[in-house]
DSSP file (Angstrom, degrees, kcal/mol; ACC not computed):
  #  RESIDUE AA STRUCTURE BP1 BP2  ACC     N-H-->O    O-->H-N    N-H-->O    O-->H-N    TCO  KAPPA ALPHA  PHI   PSI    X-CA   Y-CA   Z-CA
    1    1 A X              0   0    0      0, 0.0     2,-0.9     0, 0.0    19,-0.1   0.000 360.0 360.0 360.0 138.6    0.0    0.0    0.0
    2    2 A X        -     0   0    0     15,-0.1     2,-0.6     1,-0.0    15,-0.2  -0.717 360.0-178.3 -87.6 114.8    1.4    3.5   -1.0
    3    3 A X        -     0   0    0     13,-2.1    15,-0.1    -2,-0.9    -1,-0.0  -0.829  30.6-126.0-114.8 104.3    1.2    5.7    2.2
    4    4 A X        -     0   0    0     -2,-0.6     3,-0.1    13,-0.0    11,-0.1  -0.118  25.1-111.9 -73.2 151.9    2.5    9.2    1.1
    5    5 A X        -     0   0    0      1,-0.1     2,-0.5     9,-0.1     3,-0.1   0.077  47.3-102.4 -49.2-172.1    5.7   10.4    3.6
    6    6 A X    >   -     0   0    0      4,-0.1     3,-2.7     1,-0.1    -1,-0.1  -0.979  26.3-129.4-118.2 121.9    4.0   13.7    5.8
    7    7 A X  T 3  S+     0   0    0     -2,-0.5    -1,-0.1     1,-0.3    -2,-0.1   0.849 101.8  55.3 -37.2 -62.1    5.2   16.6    4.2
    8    8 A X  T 3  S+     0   0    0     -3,-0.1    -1,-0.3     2,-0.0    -3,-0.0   0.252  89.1 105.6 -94.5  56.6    6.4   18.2    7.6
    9    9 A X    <   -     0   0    0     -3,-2.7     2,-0.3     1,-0.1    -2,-0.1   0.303  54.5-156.0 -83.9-149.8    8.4   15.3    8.5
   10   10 A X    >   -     0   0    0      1,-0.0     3,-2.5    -4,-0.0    -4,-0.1  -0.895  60.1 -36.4-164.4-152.1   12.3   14.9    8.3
   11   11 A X  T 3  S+     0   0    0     -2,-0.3    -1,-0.0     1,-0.3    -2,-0.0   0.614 123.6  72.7 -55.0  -7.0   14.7   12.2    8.0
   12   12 A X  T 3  S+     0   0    0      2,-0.0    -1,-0.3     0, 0.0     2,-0.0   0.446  71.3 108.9 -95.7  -4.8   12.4    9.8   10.3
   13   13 A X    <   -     0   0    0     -3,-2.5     2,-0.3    -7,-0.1     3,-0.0  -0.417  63.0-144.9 -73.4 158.8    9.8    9.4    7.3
   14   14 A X        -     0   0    0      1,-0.1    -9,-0.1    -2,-0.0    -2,-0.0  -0.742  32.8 -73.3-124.1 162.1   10.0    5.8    5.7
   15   15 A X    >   -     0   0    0     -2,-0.3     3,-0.8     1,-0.1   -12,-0.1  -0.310  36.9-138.7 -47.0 124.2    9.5    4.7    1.9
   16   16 A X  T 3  S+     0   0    0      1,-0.2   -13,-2.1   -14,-0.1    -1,-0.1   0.885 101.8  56.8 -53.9 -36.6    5.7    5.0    0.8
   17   17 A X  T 3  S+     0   0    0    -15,-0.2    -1,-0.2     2,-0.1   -15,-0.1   0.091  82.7 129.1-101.2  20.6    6.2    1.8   -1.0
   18   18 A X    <   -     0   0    0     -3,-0.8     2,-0.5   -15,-0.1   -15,-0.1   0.128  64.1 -98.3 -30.6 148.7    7.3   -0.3    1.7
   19   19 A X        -     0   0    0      0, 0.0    -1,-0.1     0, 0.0    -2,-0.1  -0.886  35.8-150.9 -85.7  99.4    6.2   -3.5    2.8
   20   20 A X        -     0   0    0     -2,-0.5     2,-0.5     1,-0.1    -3,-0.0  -0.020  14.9-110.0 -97.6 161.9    4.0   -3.3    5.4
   21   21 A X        -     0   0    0      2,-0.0     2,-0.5     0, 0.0    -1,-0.1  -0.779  24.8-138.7 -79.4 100.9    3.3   -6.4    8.7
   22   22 A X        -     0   0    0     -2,-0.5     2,-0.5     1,-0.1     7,-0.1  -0.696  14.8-149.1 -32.9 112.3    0.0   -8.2    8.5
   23   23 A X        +     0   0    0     -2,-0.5     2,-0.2     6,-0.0    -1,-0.1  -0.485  48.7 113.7-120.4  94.7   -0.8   -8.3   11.9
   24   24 A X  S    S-     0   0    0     -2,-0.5    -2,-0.0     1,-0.2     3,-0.0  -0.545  71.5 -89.2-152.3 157.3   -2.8  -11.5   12.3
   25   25 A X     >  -     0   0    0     -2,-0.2     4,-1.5     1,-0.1     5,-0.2  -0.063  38.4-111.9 -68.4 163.3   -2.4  -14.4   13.9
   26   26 A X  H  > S+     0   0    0      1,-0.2     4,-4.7     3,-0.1     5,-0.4   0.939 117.8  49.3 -65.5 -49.2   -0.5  -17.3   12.0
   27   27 A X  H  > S+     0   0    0      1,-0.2     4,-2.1     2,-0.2    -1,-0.2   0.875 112.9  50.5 -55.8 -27.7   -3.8  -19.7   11.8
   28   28 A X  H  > S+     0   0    0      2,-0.2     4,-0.9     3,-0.1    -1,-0.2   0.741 109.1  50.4-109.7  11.5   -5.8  -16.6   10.3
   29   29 A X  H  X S+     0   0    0     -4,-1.5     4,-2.0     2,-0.1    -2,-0.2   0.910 112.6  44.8 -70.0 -50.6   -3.2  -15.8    7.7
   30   30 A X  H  X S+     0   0    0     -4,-4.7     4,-1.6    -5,-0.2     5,-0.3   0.944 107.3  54.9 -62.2 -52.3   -3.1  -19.2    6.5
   31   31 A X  H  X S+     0   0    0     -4,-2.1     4,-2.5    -5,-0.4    -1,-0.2   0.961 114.7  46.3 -28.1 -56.5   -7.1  -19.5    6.6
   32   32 A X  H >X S+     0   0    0     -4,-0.9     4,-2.1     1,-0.2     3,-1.3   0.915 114.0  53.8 -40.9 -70.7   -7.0  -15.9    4.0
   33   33 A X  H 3X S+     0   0    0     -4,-2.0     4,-1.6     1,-0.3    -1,-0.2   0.564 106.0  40.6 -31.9 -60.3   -4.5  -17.6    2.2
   34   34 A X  H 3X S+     0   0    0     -4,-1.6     4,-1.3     1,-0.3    -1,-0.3   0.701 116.9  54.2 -84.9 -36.8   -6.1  -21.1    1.3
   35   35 A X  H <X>S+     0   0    0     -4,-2.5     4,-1.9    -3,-1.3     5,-1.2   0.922 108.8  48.0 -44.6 -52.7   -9.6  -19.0    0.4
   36   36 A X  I >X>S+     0   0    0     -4,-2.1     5,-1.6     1,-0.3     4,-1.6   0.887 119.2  44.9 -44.5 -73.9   -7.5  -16.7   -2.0
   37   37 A X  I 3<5S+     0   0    0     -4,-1.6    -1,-0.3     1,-0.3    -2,-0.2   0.448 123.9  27.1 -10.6 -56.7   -6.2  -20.1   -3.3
   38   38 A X  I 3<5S+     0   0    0     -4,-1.3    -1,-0.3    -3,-0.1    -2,-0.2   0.470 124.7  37.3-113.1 -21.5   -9.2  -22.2   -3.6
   39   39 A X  I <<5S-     0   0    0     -4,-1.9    -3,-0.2    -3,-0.9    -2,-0.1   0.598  96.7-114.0-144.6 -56.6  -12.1  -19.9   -4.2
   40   40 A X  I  << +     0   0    0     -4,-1.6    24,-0.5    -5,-1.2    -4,-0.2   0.724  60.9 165.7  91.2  45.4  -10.8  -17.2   -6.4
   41   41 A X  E   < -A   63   0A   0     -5,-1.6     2,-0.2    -6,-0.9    22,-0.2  -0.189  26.3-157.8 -60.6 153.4  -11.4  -15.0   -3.6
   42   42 A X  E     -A   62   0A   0     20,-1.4    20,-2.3     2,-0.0     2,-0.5  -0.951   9.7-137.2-142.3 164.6   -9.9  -11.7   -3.6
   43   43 A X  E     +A   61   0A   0     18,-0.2     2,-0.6    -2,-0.2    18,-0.2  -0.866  29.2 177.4-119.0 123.3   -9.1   -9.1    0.1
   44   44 A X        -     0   0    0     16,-3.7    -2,-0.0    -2,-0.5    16,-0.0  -0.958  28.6-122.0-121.5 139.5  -10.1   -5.7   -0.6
   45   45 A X        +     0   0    0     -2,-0.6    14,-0.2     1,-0.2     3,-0.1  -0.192  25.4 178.8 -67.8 167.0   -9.9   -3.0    1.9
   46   46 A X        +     0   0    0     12,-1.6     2,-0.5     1,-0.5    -1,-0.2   0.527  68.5  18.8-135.8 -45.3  -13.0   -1.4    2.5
   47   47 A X        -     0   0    0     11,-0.1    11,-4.6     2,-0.1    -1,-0.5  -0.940  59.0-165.5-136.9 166.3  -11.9    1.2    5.2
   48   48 A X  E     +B   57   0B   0     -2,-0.5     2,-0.3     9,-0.2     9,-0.2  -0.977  21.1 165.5-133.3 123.2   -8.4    2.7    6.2
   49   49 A X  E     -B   56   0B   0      7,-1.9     7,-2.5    -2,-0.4     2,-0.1  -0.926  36.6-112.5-154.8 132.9   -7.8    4.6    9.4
   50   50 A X  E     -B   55   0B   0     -2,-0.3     2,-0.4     5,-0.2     5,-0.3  -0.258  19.9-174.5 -57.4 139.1   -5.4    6.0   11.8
   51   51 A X  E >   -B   54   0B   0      3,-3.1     3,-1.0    -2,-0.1     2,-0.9  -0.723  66.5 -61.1-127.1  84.8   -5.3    4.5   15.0
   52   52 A X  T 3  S-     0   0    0     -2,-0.4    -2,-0.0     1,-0.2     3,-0.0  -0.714 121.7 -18.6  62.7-105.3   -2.7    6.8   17.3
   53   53 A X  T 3  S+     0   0    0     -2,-0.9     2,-0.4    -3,-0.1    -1,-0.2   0.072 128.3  90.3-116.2  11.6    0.9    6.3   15.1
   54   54 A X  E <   -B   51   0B   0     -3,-1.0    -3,-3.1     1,-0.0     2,-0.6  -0.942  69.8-139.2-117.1 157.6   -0.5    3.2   13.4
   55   55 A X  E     -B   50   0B   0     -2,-0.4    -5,-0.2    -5,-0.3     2,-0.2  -0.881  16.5-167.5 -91.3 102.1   -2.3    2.6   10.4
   56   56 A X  E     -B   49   0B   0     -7,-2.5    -7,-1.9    -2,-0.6     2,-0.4  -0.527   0.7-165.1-109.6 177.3   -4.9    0.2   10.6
   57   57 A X  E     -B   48   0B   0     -9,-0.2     2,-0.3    -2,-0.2    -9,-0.2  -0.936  14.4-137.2-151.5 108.6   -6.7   -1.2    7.3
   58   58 A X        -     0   0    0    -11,-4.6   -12,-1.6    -2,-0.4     2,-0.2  -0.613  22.9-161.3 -62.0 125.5  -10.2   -3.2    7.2
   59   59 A X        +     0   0    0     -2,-0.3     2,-0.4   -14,-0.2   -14,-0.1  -0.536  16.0 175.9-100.3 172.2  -10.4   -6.4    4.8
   60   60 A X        -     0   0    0     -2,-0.2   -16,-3.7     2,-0.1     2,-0.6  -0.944  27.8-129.1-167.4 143.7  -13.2   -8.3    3.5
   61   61 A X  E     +A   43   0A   0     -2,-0.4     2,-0.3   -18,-0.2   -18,-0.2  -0.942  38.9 179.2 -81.5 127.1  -12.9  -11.4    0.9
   62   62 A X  E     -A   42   0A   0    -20,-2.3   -20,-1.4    -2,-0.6     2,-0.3  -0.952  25.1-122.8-124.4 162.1  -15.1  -10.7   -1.9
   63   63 A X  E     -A   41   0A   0     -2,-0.3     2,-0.3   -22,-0.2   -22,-0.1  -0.776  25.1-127.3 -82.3 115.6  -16.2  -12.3   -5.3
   64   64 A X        -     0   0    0    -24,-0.5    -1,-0.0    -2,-0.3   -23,-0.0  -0.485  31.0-101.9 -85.4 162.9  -15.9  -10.8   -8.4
   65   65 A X        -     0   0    0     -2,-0.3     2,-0.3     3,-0.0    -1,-0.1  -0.030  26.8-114.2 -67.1 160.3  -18.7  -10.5  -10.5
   66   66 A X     >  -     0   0    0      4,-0.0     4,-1.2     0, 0.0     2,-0.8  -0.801  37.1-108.0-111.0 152.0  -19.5  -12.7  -13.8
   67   67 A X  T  4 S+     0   0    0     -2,-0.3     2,-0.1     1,-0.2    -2,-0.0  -0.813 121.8  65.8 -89.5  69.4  -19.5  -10.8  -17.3
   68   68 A X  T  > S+     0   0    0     -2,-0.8     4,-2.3     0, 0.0    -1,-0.2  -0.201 111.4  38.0 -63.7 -59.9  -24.0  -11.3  -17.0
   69   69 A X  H >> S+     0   0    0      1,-0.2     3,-2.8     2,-0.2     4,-2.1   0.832 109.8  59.7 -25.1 -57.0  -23.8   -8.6  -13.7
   70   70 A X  H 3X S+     0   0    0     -4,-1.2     4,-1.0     1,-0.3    -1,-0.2   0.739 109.2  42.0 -55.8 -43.7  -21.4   -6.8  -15.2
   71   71 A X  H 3> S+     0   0    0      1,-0.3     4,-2.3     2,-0.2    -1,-0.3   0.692 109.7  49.5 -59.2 -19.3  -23.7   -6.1  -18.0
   72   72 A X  H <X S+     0   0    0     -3,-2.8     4,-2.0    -4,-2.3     5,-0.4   0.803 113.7  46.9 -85.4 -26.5  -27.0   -5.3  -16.4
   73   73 A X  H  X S+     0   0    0     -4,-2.1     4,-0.8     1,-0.2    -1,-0.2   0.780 108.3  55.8 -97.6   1.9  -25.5   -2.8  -13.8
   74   74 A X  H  X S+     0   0    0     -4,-1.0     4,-1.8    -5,-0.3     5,-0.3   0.862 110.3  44.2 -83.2 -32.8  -23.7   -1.4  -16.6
   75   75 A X  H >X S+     0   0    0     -4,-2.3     4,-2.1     2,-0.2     3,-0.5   0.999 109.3  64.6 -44.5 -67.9  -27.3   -0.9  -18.3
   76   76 A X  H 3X S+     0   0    0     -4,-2.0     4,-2.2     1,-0.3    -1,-0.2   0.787 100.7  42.6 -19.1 -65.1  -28.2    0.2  -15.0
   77   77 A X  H 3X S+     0   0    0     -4,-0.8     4,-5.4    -5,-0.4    -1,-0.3   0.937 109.0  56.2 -53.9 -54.4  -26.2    3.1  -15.0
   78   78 A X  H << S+     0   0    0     -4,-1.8    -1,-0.2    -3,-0.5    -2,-0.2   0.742 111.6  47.6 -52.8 -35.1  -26.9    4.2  -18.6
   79   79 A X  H >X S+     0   0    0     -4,-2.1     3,-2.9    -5,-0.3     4,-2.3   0.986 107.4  50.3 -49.3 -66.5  -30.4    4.2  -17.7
   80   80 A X  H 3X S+     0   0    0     -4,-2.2     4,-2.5     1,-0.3     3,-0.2   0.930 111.8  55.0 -57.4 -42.7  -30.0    6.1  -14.5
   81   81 A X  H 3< S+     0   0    0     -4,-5.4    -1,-0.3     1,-0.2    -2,-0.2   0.347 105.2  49.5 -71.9  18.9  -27.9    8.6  -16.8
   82   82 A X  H <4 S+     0   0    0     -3,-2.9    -1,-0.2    -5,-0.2    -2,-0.2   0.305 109.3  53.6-132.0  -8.2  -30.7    9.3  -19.6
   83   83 A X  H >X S+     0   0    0     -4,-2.3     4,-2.0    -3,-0.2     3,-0.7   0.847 106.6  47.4 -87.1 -18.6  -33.0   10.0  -17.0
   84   84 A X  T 3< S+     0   0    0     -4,-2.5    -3,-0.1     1,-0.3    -2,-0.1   0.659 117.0  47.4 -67.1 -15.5  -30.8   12.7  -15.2
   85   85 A X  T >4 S+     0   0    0      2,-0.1     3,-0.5     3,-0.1    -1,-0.3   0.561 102.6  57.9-102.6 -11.4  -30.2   14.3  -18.4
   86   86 A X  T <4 S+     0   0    0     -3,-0.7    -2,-0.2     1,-0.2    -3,-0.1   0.814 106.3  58.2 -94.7 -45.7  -34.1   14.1  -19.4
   87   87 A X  T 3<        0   0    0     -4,-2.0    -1,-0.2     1,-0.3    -2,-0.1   0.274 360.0 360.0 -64.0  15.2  -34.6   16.4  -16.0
   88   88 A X    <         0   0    0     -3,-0.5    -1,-0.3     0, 0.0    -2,-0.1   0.219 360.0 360.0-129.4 360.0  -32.4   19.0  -17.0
């Protein structure tokens, strides 16, 4: 994750593009893991927040969608945008 330095820092700022510590247990890294593996699972953050001087970061497994969704909720949208444009 890129976390940009803080501008009025000094020499104590670290590379944005570091590699950052899971910090999970062994047993519930290996559980992520074997989902990712098996499932075609993928961990997306959903929210990112400071917590004192650390940075903590929510996960969630999610699915991705199969090319039918994708198409109706791209109809969806196109819809929703010719009626916002028919009200103006």
């Amino acid at each position: 994750m890129h976390i940009s330095p803080y501008e009025q820092g000094n020499i104590f700022n670290t590379d944005p593009k570091r590699d950052r510590k899971l910090l999970l247990h062994k047993k519930q890294i290996r559980k992520l893991y074997s989902k990712l593996q098996d499932k075609g699972l993928t961990l997306i953050p959903t929210k990112v927040y400071f917590s004192g001087k650390n940075l903590k970061v929510e996960i969630a497994l999610a699915k991705g969608k199969k090319s039918f969704d994708k198409r109706e909720s791209i109809a969806k949208r196109d819809a929703e945008r010719q009626m916002h444009r028919k009200e103006y």
